[in-house]
FIBA-779312 format. One line per field, with one value per residue (C-alpha): residue number from 1; x, y, z. Coordinates in Angstrom, 2 decimals, always signed. Layout:
N
i = (NUM/...)
c1 = (X/...)
c2 = (Y/...)
c3 = (Z/...)
This chain:
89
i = (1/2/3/4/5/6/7/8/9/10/11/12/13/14/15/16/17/18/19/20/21/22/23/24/25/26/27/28/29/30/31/32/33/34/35/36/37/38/39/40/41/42/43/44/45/46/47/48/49/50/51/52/53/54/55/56/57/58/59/60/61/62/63/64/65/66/67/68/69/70/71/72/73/74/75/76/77/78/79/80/81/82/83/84/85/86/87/88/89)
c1 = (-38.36/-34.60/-33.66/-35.78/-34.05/-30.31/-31.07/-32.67/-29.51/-26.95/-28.56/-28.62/-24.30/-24.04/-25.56/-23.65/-20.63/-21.25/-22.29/-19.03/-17.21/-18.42/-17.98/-14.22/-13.69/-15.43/-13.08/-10.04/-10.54/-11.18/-7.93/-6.37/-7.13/-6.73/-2.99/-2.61/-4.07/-1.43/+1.25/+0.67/-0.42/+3.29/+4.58/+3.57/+4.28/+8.17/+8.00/+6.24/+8.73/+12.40/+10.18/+10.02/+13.95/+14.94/+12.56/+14.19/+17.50/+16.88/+15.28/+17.93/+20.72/+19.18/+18.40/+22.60/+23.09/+20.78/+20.51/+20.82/+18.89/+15.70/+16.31/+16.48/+13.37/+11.22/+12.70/+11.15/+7.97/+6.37/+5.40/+6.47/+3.51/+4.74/+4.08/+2.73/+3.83/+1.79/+1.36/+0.23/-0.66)
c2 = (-25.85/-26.57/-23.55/-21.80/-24.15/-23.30/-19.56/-20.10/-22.05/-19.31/-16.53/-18.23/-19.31/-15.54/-14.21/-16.44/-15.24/-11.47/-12.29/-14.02/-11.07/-8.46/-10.34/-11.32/-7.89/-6.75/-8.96/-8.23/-3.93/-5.42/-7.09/-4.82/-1.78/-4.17/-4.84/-0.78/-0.73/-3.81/-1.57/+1.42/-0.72/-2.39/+0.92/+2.41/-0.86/-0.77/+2.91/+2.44/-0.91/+1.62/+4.21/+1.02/+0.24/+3.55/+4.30/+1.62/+2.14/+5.45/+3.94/+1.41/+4.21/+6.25/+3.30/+2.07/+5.92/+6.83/+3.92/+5.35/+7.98/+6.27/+3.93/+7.25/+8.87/+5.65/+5.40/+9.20/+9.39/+6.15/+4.36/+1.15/-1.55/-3.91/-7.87/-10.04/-13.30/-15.61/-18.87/-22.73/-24.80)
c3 = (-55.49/-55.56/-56.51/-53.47/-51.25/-52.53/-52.32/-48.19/-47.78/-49.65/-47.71/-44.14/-45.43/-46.34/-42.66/-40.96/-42.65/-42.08/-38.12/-38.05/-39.82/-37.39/-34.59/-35.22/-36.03/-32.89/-31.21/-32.85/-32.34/-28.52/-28.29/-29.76/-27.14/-24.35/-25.74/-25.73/-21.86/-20.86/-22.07/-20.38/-16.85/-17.63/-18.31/-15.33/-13.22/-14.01/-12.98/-9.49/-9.11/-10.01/-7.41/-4.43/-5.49/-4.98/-1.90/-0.60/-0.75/+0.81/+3.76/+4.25/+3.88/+6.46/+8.87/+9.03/+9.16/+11.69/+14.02/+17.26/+16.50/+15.42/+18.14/+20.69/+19.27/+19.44/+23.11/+23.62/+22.13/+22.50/+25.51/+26.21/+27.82/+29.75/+28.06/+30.40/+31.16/+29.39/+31.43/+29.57/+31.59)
């Protein structure tokens, strides 16, 4: 009866093992593609962030440049509302 009792006990051991096996293997191929999808989301991050640095140098170059002239064209193509005093009482 012992013996029946060692081998229940060895095979339940023995599926726990393999369920255990899969799983952390499972888990492991998991974190493993999720460290290859980081990389490229970083990879494509720093490019987009050097794209804003640049874009934004650009816009700030052409703003000191062209001052007046933005200034002038808002002036001429957008109509101005007049603001309302706003009394508190």
């Amino acid at each position: 009866m012992l013996q029946y009792l060692n081998t229940f006990i060895l095979t339940c051991i023995l599926g726990f093992a393999v369920m255990i096996f899969t799983t952390l293997n499972t888990v492991k191929k998991d974190n493993v593609e999720a460290q290859k999808e980081l990389l490229r989301i970083k990879t494509i991050q720093d490019y987009n962030s050097a794209a804003i640095v640049k874009l934004d140098q650009r816009v700030d170059a052409l703003e000191i440049m062209r001052d007046q002239e933005i200034k002038d064209w808002v002036d001429k193509n957008y109509v101005r509302r007049p603001q309302s005093q706003i009394s508190i009482n």
